[in-house]
C-alpha positions in Angstrom: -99.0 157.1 58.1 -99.2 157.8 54.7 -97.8 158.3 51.5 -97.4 162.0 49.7 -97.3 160.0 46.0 -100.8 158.3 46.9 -104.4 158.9 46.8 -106.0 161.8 48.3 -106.8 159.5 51.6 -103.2 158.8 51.9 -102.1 162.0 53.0 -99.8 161.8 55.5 -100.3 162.3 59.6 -98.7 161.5 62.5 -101.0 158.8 64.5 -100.3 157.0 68.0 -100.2 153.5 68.3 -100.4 151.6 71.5 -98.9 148.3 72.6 -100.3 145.3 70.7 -99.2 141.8 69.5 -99.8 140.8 65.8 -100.4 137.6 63.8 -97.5 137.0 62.0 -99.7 135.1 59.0 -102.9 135.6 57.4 -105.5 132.9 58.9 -105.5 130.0 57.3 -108.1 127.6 55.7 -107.3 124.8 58.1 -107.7 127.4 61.2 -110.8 128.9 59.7 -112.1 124.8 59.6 -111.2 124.7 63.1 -113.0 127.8 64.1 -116.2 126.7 62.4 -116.2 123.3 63.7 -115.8 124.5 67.5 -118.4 127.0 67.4 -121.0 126.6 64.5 -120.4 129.7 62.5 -122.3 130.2 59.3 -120.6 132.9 56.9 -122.3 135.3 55.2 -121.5 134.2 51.8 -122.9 131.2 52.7 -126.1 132.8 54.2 -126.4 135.1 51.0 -125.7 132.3 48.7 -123.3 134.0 47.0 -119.6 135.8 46.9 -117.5 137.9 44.7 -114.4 136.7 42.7 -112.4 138.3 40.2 -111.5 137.3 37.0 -110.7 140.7 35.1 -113.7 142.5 37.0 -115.6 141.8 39.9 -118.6 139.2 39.7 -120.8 137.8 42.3 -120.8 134.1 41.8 -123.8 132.0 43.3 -121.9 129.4 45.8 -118.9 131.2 46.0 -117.8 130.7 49.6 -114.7 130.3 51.8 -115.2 126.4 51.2 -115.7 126.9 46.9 -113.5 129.8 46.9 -114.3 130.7 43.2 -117.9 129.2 42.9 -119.1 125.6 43.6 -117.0 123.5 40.9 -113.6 124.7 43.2 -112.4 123.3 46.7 -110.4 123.2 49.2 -108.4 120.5 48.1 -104.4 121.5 48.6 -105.5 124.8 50.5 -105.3 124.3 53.9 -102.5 126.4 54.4 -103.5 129.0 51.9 -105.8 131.9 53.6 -109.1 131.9 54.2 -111.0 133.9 52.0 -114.8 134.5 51.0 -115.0 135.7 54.5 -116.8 139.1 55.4 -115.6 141.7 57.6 -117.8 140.1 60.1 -116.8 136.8 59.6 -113.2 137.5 60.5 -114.5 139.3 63.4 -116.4 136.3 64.7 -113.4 134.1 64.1 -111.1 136.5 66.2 -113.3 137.6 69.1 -113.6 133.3 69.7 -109.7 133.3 70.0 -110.0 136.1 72.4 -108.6 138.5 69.8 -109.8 141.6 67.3 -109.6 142.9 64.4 -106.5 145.4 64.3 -106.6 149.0 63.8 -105.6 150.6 60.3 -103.0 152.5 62.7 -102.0 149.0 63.9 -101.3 147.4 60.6 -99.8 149.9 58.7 -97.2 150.2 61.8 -96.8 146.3 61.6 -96.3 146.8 58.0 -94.0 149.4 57.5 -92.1 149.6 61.1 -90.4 152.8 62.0 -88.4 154.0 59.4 -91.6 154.7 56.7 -91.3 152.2 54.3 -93.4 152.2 51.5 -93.3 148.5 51.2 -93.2 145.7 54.0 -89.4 144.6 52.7 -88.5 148.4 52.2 -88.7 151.0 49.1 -88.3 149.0 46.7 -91.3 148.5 43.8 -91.9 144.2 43.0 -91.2 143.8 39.8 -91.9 140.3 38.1 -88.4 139.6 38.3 -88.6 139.1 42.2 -90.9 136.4 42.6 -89.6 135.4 46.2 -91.0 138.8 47.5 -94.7 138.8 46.8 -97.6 137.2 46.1 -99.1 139.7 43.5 -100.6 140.2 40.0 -99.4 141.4 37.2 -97.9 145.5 36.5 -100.2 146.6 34.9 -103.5 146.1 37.3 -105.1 144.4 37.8 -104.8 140.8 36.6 -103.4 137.4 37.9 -100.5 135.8 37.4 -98.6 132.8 38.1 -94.6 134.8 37.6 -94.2 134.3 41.9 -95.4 130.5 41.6 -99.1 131.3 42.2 -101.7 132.4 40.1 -104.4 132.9 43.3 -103.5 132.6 47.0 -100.2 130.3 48.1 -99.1 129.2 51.1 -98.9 131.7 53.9 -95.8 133.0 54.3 -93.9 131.3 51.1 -92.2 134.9 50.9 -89.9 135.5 53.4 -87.9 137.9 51.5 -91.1 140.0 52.0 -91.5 139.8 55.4 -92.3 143.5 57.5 -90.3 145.5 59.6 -91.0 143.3 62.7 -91.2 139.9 60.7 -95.0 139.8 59.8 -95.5 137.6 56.4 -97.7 138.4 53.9 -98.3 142.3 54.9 -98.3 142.5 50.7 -99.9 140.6 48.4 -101.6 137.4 48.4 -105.1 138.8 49.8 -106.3 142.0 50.9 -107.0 141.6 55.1 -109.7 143.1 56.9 -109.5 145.7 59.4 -111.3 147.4 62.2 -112.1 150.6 60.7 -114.4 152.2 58.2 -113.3 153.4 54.6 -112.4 157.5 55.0 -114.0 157.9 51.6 -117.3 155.7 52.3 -118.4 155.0 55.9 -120.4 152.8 55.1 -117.4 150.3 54.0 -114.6 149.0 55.8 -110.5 149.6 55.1 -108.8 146.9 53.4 -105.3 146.5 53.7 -102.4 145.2 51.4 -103.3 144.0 48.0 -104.2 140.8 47.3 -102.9 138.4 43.8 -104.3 140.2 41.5 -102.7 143.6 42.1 -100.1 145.5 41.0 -97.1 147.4 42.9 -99.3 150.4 43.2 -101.7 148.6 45.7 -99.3 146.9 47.5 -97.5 149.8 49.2 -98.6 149.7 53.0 -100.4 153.4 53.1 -102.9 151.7 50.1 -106.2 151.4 51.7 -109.5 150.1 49.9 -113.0 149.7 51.3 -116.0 147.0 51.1 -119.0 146.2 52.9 -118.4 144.6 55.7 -121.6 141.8 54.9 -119.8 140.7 51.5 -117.1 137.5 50.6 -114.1 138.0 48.1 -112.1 135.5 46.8 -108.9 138.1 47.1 -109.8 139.0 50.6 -108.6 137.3 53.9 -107.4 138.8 57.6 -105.3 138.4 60.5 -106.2 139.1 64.1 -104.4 141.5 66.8 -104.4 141.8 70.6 -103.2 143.8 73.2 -100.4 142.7 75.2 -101.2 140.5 78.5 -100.4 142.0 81.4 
């Protein structure tokens, strides 16, 4: 794990990873629908009133939530197949543990992200420029802003990248929104470990040892997940 040419908190070590099985995509909104209707689940943007989007700096927007991804004048229309976001940490824990699944492990995802041979990128060593716009999801070079250059100026379709893809086939592992994970941030406990990059970021963030942290109560419009498992049997 790790990258030498990183942040302090990406220096490298050897970790163990056990058997699991991996979502291939980021959840979706039409999955997230799903889970809500079955079993009730209230978000906590939507109990707080309240989530955070970005346009050029964070701001927490009043009715910002996974349904009015950037505050109440926006939809779902034409999303359903986009991710989820405006979801907490806890939120995407809810939505797993119904399926019978978790939250992965930072070890876990950065292994599905980067495979065995220690790529610094899902697809390999390679930087994204803005010349490759079937590889990513992401924002522009110079963080951190949006841009429309890969056909999307917020979240697209999951998996629209396949030129991106991981090691072991996982879509999305860069770019498009930052995903939840199990752990808590090295640098802040109190936070959880974020994983990927999201739309607005730059190459810098999406290399798979970059790790940021939140609060595990708060929505973000550039913020999604995927769920893990182990094995049956």
């Amino acid at each position: 794990m790790g990258d030498a040419e990183g942040d302090p908190n990406e220096a490298p070590a050897k970790a163990s990873v056990a058997p699991f099985r991996f979502m291939a995509f980021e959840v979706t909104n039409r999955q997230f629908a799903t889970f809500v209707a079955a079993s009730g689940h209230v978000t906590d943007p939507e109990r707080s009133g309240a989530g955070w989007v970005w346009d050029g700096r964070w701001q927490q927007i009043k009715g910002a939530d996974w349904r009015h991804p950037r505050g109440p004048a926006t939809s779902l229309e034409g999303l359903a197949d986009h991710p989820v976001v405006q979801v907490s940490q806890r939120d995407a824990a809810a939505f797993c543990a119904h399926y019978g699944l978790r939250l992965p492990k930072e070890t876990e995802w950065e292994f599905a992200a980067r495979g065995t041979d220690g790529r610094r990128y899902p697809w390999g060593d390679q930087a994204p420029t803005e010349e490759q716009p079937s590889l990513v999801n992401s924002g522009t070079v110079p963080c951190c802003a949006a841009s429309d250059h890969d056909g999307h100026v917020y979240t697209a379709p999951v998996g629209t990248y396949p030129d991106g893809a991981s090691y072991f086939g996982a879509l999305d592992m860069a770019g498009n929104v930052w995903e939840w994970t199990a752990d808590p941030f090295p640098d802040d406990p109190r936070k959880v470990a974020l994983r990927g990059g999201g739309w607005g970021n730059n190459p810098y963030c999406l290399r798979v040892s970059y790790r940021h942290g939140n609060p595990p109560d708060i929505g973000l419009d550039m913020v999604g997940f995927r769920c893990a498992v182990e094995p049956a049997g």
